[in-house]
N, C-alpha and C positions, 0 to 999 in steps of 0.2 A: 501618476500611473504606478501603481502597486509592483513591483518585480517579484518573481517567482522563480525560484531554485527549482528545476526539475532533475533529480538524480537515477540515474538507472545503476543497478548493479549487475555486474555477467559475468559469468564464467562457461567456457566451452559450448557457445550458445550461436553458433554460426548459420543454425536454420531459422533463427529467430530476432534474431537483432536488429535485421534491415526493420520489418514491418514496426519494429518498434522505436527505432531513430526518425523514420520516417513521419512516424506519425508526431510527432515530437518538434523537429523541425519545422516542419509542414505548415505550422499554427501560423495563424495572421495576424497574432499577439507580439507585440514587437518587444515586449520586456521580457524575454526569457532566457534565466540563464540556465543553459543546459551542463549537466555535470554528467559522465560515466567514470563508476568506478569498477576495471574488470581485474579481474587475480589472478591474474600472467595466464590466459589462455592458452591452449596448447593447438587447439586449430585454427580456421582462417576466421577466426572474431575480431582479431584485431588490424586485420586487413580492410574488412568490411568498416568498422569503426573509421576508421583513417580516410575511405573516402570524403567525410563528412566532416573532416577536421575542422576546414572554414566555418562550421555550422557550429560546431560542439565547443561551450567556455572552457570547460576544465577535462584533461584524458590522465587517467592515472591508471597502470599496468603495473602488478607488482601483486606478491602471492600475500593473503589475509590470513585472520584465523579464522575464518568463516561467516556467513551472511551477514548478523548483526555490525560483525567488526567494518565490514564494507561497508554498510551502510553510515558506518559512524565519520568512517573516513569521508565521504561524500554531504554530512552535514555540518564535519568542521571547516570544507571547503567552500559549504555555501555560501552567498551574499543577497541573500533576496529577500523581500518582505514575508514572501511564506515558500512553504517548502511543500514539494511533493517526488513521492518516490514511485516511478514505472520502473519496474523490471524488466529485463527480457520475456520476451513474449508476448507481456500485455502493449497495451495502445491507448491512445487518447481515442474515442469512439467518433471524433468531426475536429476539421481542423480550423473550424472557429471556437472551440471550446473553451479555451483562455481566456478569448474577447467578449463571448457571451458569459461566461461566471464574473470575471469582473468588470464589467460592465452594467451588470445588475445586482450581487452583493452588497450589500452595508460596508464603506470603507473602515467600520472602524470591525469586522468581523474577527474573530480569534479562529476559527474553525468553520470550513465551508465544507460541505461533505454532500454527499450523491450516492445515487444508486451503483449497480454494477452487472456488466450482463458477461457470464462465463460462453469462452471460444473453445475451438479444438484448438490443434496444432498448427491448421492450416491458416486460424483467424477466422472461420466460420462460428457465429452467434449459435450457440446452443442453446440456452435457458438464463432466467434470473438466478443469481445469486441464493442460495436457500435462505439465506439471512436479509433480509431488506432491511433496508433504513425505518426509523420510525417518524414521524412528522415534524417533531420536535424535537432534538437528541440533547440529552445529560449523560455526565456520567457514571448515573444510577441507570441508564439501563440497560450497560453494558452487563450488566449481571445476567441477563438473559443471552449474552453470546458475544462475540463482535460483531455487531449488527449492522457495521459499516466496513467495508474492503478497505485493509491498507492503504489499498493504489486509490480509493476516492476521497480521501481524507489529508484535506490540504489545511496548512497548520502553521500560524504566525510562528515564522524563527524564533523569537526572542522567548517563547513559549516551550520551543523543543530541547528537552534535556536529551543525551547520548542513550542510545538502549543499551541496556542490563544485557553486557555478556553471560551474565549468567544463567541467561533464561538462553535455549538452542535454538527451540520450535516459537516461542507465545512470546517474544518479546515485544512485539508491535502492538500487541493486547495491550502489555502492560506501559507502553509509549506513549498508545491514545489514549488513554485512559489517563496516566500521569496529564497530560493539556489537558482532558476537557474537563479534570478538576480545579486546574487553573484559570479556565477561558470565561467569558461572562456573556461575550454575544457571538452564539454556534447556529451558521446559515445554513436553511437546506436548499442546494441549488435544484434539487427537484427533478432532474435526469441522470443519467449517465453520465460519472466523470470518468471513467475506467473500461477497456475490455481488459478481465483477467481471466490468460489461456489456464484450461484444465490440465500439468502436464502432470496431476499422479501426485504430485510431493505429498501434499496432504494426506492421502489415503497409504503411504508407508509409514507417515509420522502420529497417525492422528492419537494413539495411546500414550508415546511420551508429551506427543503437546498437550492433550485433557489433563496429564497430571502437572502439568506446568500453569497449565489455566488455572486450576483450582488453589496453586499456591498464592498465584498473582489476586484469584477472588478474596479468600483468604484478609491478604493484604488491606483489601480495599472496602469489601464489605464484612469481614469478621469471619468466622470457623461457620458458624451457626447458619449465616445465610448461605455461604459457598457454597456448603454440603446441600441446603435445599435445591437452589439453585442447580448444582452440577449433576442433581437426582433427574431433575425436573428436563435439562438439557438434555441427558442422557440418552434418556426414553423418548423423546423428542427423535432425537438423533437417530436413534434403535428403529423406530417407525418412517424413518427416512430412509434410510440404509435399505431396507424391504421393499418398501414401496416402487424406489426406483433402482432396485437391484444393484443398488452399490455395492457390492462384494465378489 
């Protein structure tokens, strides 16, 4: 039976934590090893955390240098066959979800990944993801966006290098992207792995993170394709923004 690192990261996040330990614990998946890493909370997060201590493998409390750093601390903690990162606020969408992905994935899979359906605040299902999976994923078509949510994109440990402190916003871009040029067989479980809540971060960051995407494209597909690409995204984007009055 496959074990799975689930790591949540939090900070000051006491409206939101239960629904997401919850959902986490919950699983009827018995190999799970559950990781929170929060960065010295200043309200009752780590109160709430604590009821759940029996449930939760690893609790580390202590101030970071920010998300990525968090996240990294909670992947050198891990010990499981693959890795997956919920945040606060998001949820695993049913809590057979562990038993049904591996239960039915290729044991010898490098990368399983799913769709993703975006909440409010309260955990209420608003809409698909703008970006969907595509039927078959490489990492040639991540050129067209992250076409996969972080939170549904589960990833052989032994495949997971530490994210680039040096990216602020886009480093999980450039994460998945680093595996799934290493990976050889990327399953699509073909539902929801993830609810991720809308709380806004995006829509203050999205300018420094497009210019951070483009170095990460840059990177991986050369200057020439980036710039068509990040043209192409753009206006994409630009017609989404309007349409559904994102602004």
């Amino acid at each position: 039976m496959n074990k799975i690192s689930i790591i949540t990261v939090v900070y000051n996040s006491e409206k939101y934590i239960r629904r997401t330990i919850e959902s986490i614990v919950g699983q009827d998946y018995p190999a799970i090893e559950y990781i929170i890493i929060d960065g010295k909370s200043k309200d009752s997060t780590m109160q709430i955390v604590n009821e759940y201590r029996d449930r939760i493998a690893v609790i580390i409390s202590e101030p970071d240098k920010g998300l990525y750093d968090a996240m990294n601390k909670g992947l050198r903690l891990a010990t499981g066959d693959y890795v997956l990162y919920i945040n606060s606020g998001d949820a695993l969408p049913s809590p057979t979800l562990m038993s049904d992905i591996f239960g039915n994935a290729p044991a010898d899979s490098d990368v399983i990944y799913g769709d993703t359906h975006i909440t409010d605040e309260d955990g209420n299902i608003l809409h698909n993801r703008r970006h969907r999976p595509p039927e078959h994923l490489t990492w040639r078509d991540y050129k067209r966006g992250m076409l996969v949510c972080h939170q549904s994109f589960i990833a052989k440990r032994t495949l997971c290098d530490e994210y680039d402190t040096n990216y602020r916003y886009a480093a999980d871009y450039d994460w998945c992207l680093n595996i799934l040029l290493k990976s050889r067989v990327v399953t699509n479980y073909g539902k929801d792995i993830s609810l991720f809540m809308d709380g806004g971060q995006t829509k203050r960051t999205i300018v420094p993170g497009l210019k951070e995407r483009y170095r990460i494209m840059c990177k991986y597909y050369g200057k020439a394709k980036a710039t068509f690409w990040n043209f192409i995204l753009g206006v994409k984007f630009g017609w989404w923004m309007i349409w559904h009055k994102w602004f």
